[in-house]
C-alpha positions in Angstrom: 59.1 -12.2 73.4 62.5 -14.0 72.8 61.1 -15.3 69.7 59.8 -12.2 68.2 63.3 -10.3 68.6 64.8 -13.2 67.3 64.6 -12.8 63.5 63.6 -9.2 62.5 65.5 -10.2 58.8 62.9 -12.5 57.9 60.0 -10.9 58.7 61.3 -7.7 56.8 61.3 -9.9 53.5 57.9 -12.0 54.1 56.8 -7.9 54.3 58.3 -6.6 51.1 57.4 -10.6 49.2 53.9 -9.8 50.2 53.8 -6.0 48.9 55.3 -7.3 45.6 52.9 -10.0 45.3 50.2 -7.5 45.6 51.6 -5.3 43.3 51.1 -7.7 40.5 48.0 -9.2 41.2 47.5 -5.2 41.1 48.7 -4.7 37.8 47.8 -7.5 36.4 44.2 -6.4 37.1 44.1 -2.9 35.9 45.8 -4.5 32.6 43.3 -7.1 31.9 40.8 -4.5 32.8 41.8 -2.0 30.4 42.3 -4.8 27.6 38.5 -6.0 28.2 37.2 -2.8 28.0 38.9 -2.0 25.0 37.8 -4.8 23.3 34.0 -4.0 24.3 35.1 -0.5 22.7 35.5 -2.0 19.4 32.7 -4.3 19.4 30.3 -1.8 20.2 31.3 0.4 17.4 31.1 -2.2 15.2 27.9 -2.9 16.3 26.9 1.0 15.8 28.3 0.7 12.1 26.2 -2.8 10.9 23.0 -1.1 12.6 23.3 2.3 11.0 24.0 1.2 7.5 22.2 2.1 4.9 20.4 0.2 2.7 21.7 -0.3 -0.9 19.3 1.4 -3.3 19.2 1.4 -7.1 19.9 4.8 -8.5 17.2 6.7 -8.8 14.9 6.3 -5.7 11.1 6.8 -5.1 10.2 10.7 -5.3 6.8 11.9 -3.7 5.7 13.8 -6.7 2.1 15.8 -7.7 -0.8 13.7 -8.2 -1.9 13.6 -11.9 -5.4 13.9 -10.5 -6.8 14.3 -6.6 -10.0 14.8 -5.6 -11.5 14.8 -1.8 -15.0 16.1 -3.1 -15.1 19.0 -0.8 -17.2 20.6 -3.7 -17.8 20.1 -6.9 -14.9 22.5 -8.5 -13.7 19.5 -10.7 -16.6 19.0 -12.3 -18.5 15.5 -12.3 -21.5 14.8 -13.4 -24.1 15.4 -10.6 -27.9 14.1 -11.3 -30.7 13.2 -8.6 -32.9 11.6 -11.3 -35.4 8.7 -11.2 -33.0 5.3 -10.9 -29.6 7.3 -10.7 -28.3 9.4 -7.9 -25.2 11.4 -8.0 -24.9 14.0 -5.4 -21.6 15.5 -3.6 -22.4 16.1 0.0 -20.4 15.5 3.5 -17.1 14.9 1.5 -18.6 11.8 -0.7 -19.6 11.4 -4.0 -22.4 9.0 -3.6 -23.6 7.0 -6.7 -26.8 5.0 -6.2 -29.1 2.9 -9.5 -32.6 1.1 -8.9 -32.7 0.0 -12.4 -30.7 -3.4 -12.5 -28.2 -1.4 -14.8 -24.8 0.3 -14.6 -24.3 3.8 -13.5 -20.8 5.5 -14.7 -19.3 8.8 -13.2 -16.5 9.4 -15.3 -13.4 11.7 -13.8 -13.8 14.8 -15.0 -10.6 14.9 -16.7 -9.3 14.9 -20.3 -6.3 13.1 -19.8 -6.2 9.8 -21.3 -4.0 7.8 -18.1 -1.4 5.2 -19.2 1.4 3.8 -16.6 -0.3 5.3 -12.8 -1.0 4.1 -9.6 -5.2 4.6 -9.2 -6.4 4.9 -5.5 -10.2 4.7 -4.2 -11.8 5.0 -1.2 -15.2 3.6 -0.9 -18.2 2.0 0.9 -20.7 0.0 -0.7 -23.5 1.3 1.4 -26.4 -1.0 0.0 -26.4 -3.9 -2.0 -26.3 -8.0 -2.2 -24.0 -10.3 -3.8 -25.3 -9.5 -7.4 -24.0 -5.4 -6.9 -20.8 -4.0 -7.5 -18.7 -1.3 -7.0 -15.9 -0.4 -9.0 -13.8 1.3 -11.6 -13.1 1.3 -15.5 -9.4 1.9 -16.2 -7.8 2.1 -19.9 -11.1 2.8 -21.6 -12.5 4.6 -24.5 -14.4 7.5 -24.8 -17.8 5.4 -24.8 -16.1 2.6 -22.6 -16.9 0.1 -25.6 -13.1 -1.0 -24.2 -11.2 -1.1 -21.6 -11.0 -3.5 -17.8 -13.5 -3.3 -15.4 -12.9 -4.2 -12.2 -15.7 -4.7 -9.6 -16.1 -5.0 -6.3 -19.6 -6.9 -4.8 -21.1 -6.8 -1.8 -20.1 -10.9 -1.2 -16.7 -10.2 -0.3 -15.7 -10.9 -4.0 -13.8 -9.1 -7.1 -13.8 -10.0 -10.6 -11.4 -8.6 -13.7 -13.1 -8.0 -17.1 -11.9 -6.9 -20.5 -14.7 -5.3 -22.4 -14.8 -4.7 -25.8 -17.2 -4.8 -28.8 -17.5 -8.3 -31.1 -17.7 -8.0 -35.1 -21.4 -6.9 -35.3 -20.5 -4.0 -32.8 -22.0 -5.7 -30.0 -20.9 -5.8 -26.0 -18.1 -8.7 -25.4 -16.9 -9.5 -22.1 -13.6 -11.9 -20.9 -13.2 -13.0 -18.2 -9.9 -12.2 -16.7 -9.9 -13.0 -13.0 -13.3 -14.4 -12.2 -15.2 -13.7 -9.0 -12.4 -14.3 -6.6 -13.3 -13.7 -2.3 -10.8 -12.2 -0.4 -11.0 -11.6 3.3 -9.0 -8.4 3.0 -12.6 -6.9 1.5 -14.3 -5.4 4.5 -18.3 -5.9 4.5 -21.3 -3.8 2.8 -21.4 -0.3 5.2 -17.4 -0.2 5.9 -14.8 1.1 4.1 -12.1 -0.4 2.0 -9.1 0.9 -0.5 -9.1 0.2 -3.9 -5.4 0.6 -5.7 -4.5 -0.2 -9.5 -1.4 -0.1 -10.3 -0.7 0.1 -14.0 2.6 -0.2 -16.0 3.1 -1.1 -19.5 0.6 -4.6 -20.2 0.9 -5.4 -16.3 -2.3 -4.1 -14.0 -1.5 -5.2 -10.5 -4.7 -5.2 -7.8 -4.6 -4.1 -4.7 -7.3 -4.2 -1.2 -6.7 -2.7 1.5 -3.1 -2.2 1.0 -2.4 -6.0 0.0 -1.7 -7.5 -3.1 -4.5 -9.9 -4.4 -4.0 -10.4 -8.0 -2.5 -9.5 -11.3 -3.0 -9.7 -14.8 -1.5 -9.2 -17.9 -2.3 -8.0 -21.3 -1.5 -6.1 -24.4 -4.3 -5.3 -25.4 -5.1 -1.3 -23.8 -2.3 0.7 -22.7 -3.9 4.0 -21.8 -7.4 5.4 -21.9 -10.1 7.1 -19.0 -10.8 6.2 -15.9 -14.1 5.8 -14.4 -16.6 4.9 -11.1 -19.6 3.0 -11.4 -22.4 1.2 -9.4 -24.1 -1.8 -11.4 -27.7 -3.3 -9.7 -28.0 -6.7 -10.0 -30.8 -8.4 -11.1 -31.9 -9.3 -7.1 -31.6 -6.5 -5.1 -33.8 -3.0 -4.9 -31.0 -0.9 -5.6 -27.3 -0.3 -4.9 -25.2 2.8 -3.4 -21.7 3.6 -3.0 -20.3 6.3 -1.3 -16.2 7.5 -2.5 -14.2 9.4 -0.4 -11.1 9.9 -2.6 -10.0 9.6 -5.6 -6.3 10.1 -6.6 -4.1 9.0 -9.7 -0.5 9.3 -9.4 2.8 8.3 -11.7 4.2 5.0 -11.5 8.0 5.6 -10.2 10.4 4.4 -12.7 12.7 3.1 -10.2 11.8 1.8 -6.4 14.0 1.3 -3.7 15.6 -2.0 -2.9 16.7 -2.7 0.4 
């Protein structure tokens, strides 16, 4: 007890040292708090900033415009060409054109359209629904009126594509050459399933396109515009050959495409 009464002084300013102490350590807290999340303030809206920017594009951007021609053969208010004759078959039914030959020659559906296509963007969607390695599928683009000239483009039941430039030699005769020979691609899905067939054309550049990938590209001077055309060709091997087209569509070539 002595020793408790004997030095109330002291004890009074180890009281007041302490309560100051933890005053600071107090303040000191709440500052550094305040500082961190400040910080954290500014980086997170900087963050917002670099996420949300938007892409540099050049000045004119990609416009979703009318197709030039469309056709989901619903009917037959276009126009083709519709025949069930012996060797040929062209009938519209269940939302397909279907083209089928038993002859070991070419069948040609035309689109019934006058317009003589230049720079576009062509899109099919087909199913080669019978056929062996020898039959094809495919379209004309850039031709004449009797398709004496234009490129071919065929599809065969092998998995493989080919590019050829037709035209006619100096005694008016067929001429073929060879611009991308009978190439595989595993993007082709098989005989009886359906694949997507785009051309893009601009200027002496045609770019191919399966399936939504880029498999080749040529380029030439030679056509620039002209019709465009489906066919069926029999080989020499098989009993016949049938395709089936969902859609056809030919759309403009955009001047000017984004770039990110």
């Amino acid at each position: 007890m002595v020793h408790e009464n004997n030095h109330p002084d002291k004890r009074l300013k180890l009281f007041i040292g302490t309560l100051v102490l933890l005053l600071i350590l107090i303040s000191s807290s709440i500052f550094f708090f305040v500082r961190t999340q400040g910080s954290r303030e500014r980086n997170s809206a900087s963050s917002a900033v670099t996420a949300t920017t938007t892409p540099k594009l050049t000045p004119t951007q990609t416009l979703t415009s009318q197709p030039l021609f469309a056709e989901y053969f619903i009917d037959n208010s276009k126009g083709w060409y519709l025949s069930d004759v012996a060797d040929y078959t062209r009938t519209i039914s269940d939302g397909k054109l279907m083209l089928a030959a038993t002859n070991h020659k070419i069948l040609v559906e035309s689109l019934p359209s006058n317009t003589k296509f230049d720079n576009c963007i062509l899109t099919v969607a087909f199913t080669l629904q019978q056929g062996d390695a020898q039959d094809s599928v495919g379209v004309y683009v850039r031709g004449d009126s009797n398709l004496d000239h234009d490129y071919r483009i065929d599809i065969y039941g092998d998995s493989t594509y080919a590019i050829n430039k037709e035209t006619l030699d100096a005694q008016n005769m067929p001429m073929e050459t060879t611009l991308i020979p009978r190439t595989h691609s595993s993007l082709l899905a098989p005989v009886g399933r359906a694949n997507v067939l785009r051309v893009i054309m601009k200027g002496p550049e045609l770019v191919l396109m399966i399936n939504d990938n880029v498999v080749n590209s040529i380029t030439d001077l030679d056509y620039t515009r002209g019709q465009i055309a489906l066919f069926v060709a029999n080989g020499s091997t098989s009993e016949g050959v049938k395709a089936s087209f969902g859609r056809v569509e030919v759309d403009s070539v955009p001047d000017v495409t984004p770039v990110p």
